[in-house]
GUZA-306743 format. One record per residue (C-alpha): residue number from 1; x, y, z. Coordinates in steps of 0.05 Angstrom, whole numbers, always signed. Each point is the difference from the previous one (the first is absolute). Last residue first. Layout:
<atom resi="NUM" px="X" py="Y" pz="Z"/>
...
! end
This chain:
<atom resi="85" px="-354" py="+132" pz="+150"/>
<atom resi="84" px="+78" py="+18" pz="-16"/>
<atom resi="83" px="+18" py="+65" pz="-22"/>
<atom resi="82" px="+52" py="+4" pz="+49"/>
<atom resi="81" px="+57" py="-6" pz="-56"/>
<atom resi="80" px="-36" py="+6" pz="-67"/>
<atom resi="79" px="+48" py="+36" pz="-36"/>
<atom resi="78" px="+67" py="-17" pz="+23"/>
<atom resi="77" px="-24" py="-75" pz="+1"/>
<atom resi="76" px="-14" py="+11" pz="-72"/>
<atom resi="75" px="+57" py="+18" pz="-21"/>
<atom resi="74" px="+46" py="-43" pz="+37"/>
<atom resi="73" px="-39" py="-63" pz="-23"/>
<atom resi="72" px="+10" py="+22" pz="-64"/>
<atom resi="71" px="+75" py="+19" pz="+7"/>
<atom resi="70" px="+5" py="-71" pz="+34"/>
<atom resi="69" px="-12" py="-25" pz="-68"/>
<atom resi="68" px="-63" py="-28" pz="-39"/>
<atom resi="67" px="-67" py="+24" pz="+31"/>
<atom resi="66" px="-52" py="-6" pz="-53"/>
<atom resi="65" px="-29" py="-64" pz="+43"/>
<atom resi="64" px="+4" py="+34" pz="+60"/>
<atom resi="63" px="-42" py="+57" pz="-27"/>
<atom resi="62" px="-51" py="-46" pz="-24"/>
<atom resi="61" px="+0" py="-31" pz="+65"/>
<atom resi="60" px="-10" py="+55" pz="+44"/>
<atom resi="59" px="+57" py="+26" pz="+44"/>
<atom resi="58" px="-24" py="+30" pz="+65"/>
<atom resi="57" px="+47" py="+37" pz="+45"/>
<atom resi="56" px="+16" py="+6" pz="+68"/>
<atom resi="55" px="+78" py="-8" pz="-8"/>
<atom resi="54" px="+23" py="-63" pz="+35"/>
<atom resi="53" px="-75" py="-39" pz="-14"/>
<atom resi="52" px="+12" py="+22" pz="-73"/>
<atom resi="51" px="+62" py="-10" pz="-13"/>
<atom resi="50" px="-2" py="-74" pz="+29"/>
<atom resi="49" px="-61" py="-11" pz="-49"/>
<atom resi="48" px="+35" py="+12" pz="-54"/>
<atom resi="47" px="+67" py="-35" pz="+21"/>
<atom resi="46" px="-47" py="-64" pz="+2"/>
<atom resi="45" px="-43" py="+12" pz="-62"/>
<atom resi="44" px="+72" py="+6" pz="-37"/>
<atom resi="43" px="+18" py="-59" pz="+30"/>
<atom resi="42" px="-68" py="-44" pz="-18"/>
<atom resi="41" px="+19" py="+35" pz="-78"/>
<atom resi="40" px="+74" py="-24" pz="-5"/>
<atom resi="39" px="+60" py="+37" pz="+36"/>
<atom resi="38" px="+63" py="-25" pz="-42"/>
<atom resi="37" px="+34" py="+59" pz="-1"/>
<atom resi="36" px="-19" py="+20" pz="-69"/>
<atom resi="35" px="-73" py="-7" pz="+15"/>
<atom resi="34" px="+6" py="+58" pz="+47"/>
<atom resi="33" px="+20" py="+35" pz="-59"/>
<atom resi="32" px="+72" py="+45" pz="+16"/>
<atom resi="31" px="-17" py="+68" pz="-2"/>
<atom resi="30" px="+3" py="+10" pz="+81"/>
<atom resi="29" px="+67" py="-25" pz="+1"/>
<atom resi="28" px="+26" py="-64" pz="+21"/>
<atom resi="27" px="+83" py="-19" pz="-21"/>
<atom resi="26" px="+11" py="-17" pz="+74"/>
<atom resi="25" px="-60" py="-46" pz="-2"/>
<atom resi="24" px="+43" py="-51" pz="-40"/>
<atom resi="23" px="-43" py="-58" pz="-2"/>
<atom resi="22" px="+28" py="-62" pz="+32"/>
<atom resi="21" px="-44" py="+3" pz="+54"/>
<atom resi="20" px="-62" py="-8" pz="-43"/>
<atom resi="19" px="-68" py="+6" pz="+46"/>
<atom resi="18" px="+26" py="+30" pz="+54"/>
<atom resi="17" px="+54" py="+48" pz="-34"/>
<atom resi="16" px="-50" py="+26" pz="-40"/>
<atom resi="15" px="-58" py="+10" pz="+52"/>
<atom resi="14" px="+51" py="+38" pz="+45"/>
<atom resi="13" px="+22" py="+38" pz="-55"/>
<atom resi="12" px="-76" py="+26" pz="-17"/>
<atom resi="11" px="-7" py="+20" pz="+72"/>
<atom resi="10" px="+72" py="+31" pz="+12"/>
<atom resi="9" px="-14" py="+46" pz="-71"/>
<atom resi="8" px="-68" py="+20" pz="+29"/>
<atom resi="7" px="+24" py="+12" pz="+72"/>
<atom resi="6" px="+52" py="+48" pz="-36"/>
<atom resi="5" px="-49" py="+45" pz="-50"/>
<atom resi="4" px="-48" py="+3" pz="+59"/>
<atom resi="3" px="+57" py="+31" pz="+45"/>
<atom resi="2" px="+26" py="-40" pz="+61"/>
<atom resi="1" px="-5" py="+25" pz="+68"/>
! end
Protein backbone atom coordinates (compact mmCIF):
# COMPACT_ATOMS: atom_id res chain seq x y z
CA UNK A 1 0.00 0.00 0.00
CA UNK A 2 1.15 3.33 -0.93
CA UNK A 3 2.20 5.95 1.67
CA UNK A 4 0.26 9.36 1.89
CA UNK A 5 3.40 11.25 0.83
CA UNK A 6 3.35 8.76 -2.55
CA UNK A 7 -0.51 8.69 -3.45
CA UNK A 8 -0.16 12.51 -3.11
CA UNK A 9 2.76 12.95 -5.52
CA UNK A 10 0.86 10.15 -8.15
CA UNK A 11 -2.42 12.34 -7.68
CA UNK A 12 -1.04 15.72 -8.45
CA UNK A 13 1.11 14.02 -11.50
CA UNK A 14 -1.73 12.46 -12.84
CA UNK A 15 -3.58 15.82 -13.09
CA UNK A 16 -0.37 17.33 -14.71
CA UNK A 17 0.24 15.05 -17.21
CA UNK A 18 -3.64 15.06 -18.08
CA UNK A 19 -4.15 18.40 -18.57
CA UNK A 20 -0.54 19.38 -20.33
CA UNK A 21 1.19 16.28 -21.63
CA UNK A 22 4.05 18.00 -22.63
CA UNK A 23 4.90 19.07 -19.11
CA UNK A 24 7.79 17.44 -17.66
CA UNK A 25 6.26 15.65 -14.56
CA UNK A 26 9.60 13.96 -14.06
CA UNK A 27 11.06 17.21 -12.73
CA UNK A 28 7.68 17.44 -9.97
CA UNK A 29 8.40 17.93 -6.48
CA UNK A 30 6.25 18.80 -3.76
CA UNK A 31 7.65 22.63 -3.80
CA UNK A 32 6.88 23.18 -7.17
CA UNK A 33 3.42 25.70 -7.30
CA UNK A 34 0.61 23.91 -8.57
CA UNK A 35 0.19 26.91 -10.77
CA UNK A 36 3.60 26.21 -12.18
CA UNK A 37 2.49 23.10 -13.79
CA UNK A 38 -0.16 24.43 -15.48
CA UNK A 39 -3.07 23.27 -13.06
CA UNK A 40 -5.47 26.41 -13.05
CA UNK A 41 -8.08 27.09 -10.21
CA UNK A 42 -11.21 24.39 -11.54
CA UNK A 43 -7.94 21.82 -11.40
CA UNK A 44 -6.81 22.65 -8.30
CA UNK A 45 -10.61 22.29 -6.92
CA UNK A 46 -10.49 18.95 -8.75
CA UNK A 47 -7.21 17.36 -7.11
CA UNK A 48 -8.71 18.97 -3.85
CA UNK A 49 -11.54 17.29 -3.74
CA UNK A 50 -9.91 13.90 -4.95
CA UNK A 51 -7.66 14.17 -1.66
CA UNK A 52 -10.22 14.51 0.24
CA UNK A 53 -12.75 11.72 -0.73
CA UNK A 54 -9.22 9.29 -0.92
CA UNK A 55 -8.11 10.40 2.52
CA UNK A 56 -11.22 11.24 4.75
CA UNK A 57 -10.54 14.68 5.14
CA UNK A 58 -12.22 17.98 4.87
CA UNK A 59 -10.51 20.93 3.25
CA UNK A 60 -12.36 24.21 3.68
CA UNK A 61 -12.19 26.78 1.20
CA UNK A 62 -10.15 29.28 2.84
CA UNK A 63 -7.64 26.69 3.46
CA UNK A 64 -7.74 25.60 -0.14
CA UNK A 65 -7.30 28.77 -1.30
CA UNK A 66 -3.89 29.38 0.95
CA UNK A 67 -2.80 26.03 -0.28
CA UNK A 68 0.06 26.62 -2.82
CA UNK A 69 2.30 23.40 -3.27
CA UNK A 70 1.87 19.78 -2.79
CA UNK A 71 3.86 20.46 0.54
CA UNK A 72 0.63 22.30 1.59
CA UNK A 73 -1.62 19.87 0.66
CA UNK A 74 0.73 17.31 2.32
CA UNK A 75 0.58 19.18 5.48
CA UNK A 76 -2.53 19.45 6.03
CA UNK A 77 -3.75 16.11 4.90
CA UNK A 78 -1.17 14.74 7.57
CA UNK A 79 -3.03 16.66 10.05
CA UNK A 80 -6.47 16.34 9.51
CA UNK A 81 -6.60 12.82 8.10
CA UNK A 82 -9.98 11.17 9.54
CA UNK A 83 -11.10 14.31 10.85
CA UNK A 84 -13.62 14.53 8.37
CA UNK A 85 -17.46 15.38 9.41
Amino acid sequence: MKTAPAKLIQMIKGKVSARLPRTTVAEFSMETPLEDLGLDSLDKLTLLFEIEDLFNVAIPDATASQMKCGADILAYVSTNQHKRC
